[in-house]
N, C-alpha and C positions, 0 to 999 in steps of 0.2 A: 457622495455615494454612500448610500445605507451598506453596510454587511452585516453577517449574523459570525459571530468567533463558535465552532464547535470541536467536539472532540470524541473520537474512538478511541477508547484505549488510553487515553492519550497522546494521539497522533493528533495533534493541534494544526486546525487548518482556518483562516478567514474563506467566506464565503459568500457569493455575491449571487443575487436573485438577478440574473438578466431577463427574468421577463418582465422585471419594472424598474432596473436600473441599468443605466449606460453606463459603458466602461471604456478606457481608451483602445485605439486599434492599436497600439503597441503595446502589452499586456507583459512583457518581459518587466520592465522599471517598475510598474505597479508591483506588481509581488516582489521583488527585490526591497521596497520601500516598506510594505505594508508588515511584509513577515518580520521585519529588523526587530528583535528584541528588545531594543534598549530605545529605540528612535522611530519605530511601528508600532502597530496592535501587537504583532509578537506571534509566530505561528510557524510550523512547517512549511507553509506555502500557501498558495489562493487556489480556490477553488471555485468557478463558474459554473452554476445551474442556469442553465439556456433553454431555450425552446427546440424542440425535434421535429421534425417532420416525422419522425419514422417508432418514436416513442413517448412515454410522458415526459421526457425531460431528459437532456442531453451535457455531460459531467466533462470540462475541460479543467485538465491538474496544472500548476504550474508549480515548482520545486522554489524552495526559497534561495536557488539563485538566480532565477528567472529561466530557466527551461522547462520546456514542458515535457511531462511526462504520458504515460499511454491512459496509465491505469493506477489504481490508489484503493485498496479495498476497505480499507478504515473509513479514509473518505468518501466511499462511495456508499455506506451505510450512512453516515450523515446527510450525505445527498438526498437519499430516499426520506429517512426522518424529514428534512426541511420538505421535499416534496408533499409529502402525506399532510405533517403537520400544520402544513399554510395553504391546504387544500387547494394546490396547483391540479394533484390527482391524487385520489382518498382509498384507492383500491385496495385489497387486501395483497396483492401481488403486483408490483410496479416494474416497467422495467424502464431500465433508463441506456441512454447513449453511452458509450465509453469509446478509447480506442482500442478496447479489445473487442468492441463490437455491442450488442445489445444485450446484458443482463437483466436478468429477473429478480426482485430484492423484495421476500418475502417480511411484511411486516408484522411483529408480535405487538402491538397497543395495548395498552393502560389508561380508562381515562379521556381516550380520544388523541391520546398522544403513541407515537411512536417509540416503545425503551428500546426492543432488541429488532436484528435486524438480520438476516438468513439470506446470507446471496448466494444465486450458480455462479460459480467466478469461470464455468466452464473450464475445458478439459487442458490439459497441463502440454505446453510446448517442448517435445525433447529432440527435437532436429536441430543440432548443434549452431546450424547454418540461420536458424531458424529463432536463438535464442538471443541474442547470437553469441556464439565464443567462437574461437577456434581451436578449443580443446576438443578432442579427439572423441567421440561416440555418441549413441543416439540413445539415454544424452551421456556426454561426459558425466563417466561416474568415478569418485576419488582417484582424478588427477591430477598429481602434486602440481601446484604452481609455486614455480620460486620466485623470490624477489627479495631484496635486499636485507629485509628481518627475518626472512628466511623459508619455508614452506609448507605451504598448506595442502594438503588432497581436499579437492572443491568437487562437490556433484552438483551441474547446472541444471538450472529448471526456467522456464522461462512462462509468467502465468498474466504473460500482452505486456508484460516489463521484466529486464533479464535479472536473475538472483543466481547466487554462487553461494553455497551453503557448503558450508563446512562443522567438521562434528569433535568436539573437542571434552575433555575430561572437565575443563574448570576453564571459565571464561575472565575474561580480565580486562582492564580496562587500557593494556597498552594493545590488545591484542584488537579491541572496538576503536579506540583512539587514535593511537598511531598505524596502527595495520592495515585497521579499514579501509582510512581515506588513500595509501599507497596501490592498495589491492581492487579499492572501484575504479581508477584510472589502468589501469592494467594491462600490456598491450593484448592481450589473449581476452580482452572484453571490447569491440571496436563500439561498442555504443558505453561505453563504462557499463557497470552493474551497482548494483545491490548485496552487499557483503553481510552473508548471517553467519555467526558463530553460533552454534547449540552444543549443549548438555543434554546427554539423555538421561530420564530417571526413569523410566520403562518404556512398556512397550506402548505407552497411551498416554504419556506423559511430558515434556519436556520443558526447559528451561532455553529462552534464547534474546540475544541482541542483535541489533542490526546497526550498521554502519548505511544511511539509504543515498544512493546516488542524487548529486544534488543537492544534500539539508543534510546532512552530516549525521551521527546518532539521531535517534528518533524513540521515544517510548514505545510503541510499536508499528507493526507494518502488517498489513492485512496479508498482500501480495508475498511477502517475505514468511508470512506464518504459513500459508499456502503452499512453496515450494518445499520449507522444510517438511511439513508432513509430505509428499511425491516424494522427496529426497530418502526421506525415513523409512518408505513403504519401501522403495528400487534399492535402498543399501540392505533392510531385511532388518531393520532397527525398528520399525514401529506396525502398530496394526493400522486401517482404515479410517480408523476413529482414533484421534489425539486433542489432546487437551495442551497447548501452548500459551508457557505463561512468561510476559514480559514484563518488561518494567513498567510500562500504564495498565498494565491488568492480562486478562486471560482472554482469549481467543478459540472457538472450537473450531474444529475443521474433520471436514470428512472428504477421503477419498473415494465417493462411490462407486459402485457395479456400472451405471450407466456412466463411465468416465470423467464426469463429471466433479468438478473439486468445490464445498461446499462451506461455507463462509460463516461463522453468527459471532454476535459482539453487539455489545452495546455503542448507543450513537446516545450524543447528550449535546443539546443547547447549550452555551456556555454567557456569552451575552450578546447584546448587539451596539451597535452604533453608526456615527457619522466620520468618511472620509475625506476630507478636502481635496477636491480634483483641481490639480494647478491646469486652466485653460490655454 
């Protein structure tokens, strides 16, 4: 089985062209085997470019413990990049399948290549029911959740995958390491979540990590840079426009007038090769 290794930001995912490669009907042990660091290619998870009935190309996530996920929006700029660049469809505006439904992923080219990449990640989930938590408001905004290292005020956003962002002075590595993986199993999260710590350095600016449900830290997280800015704007911490900078690089995001939450970052090739599929 041919894949292509790429990355946003640094959010490292293998990727597989399903419209000229078969993969098995059990897709959980594939990404468990493939993402393994030491004994795989090595990656956040697998990600499936398939054929759509209903768009150019249709984005199944798998987390590298084999669950799958809704939605990946680092991923899903690479998505669009392999679509363009392997002229599945060359258009200047693509939009692809996710299970948050059908985005549009405007492409910047260079070259004939895809660099950056502008998606509608559409408009932000805050029906608590709906994120889902069972913390308290639409949405829950800074409500302490306790747990054993002790408590955090989380304001949830859910953008087709749930995140729990919390706003802290200085971020740390026990607070990402040991906190996070406590705090994504969580009972007040019944699908687990997505645990982001952020620093704010103004009103357009921020510093954050994530802890991602399923693949443990991550250099960054599309969907997770996306909730913290919603989060930013409803606590009165940031403007519309934010610049979020992670550990694989910077992310912009805009919360626009038409509700809409808007996505750019770079998507980058990384290599390719051959899988051995045990028959």
């Amino acid at each position: 089985m041919k894949f292509t290794k790429m990355q946003g930001a640094g959010n490292d995912y293998v990727y597989v062209d399903c419209f000229r490669e078969k993969v098995p009907v059990n897709v959980a042990p594939l990404a468990v085997a493939i993402s393994d660091r030491h004994f795989g290619v090595g990656s956040d998870g697998l990600i499936l470019i398939c054929p759509s009935e209903r768009a150019d190309a249709k984005m199944r996530m798998f987390n590298a413990d084999g669950s799958e996920s809704e939605m990946c929006g680092n991923g899903l700029r690479c998505v669009a990049k392999y679509v363009y660049d392997h002229q599945i469809a060359t258009k200047p505006v693509l939009e692809i399948e996710t299970g948050r439904g059908i985005l549009k992923c405007e492409i910047f080219a260079k070259e004939g290549k895809a660099e950056r990449v502008r998606i509608n990640m559409g408009s932000p989930i805050l029906e608590a029911d709906k994120i889902p938590t069972t913390l308290v408001g639409t949405p829950p905004m800074e409500v302490p959740v306790k747990f054993s290292g002790g408590t955090y005020p989380f304001t949830c956003v859910s953008m087709g995958n749930p995140h729990a962002v919390t706003f802290v002075d200085r971020i740390t590595d026990e607070m990402v390491l040991v906190h996070g993986p406590q705090l994504e199993k969580h009972e007040v999260f019944p699908k687990r979540a997505n645990i982001e710590f952020v620093q704010v350095l103004s009103r357009t600016e921020a510093n954050m990590r994530v802890w991602e449900r399923g693949s443990g830290e991550t250099l960054a997280c599309g969907t997770g840079a996306c909730a913290v800015a919603v989060a930013g704007v409803l606590t009165g911490r940031f403007d519309r426009k934010v610049m979020i900078h992670l550990r694989g690089g910077d992310l912009e995001i805009e919360w626009a007038a038409d509700n809409s939450v808007y996505l750019t970052g770079p998507a980058v090739e990384v290599f390719t090769g051959d899988w051995p599929l045990v028959s």
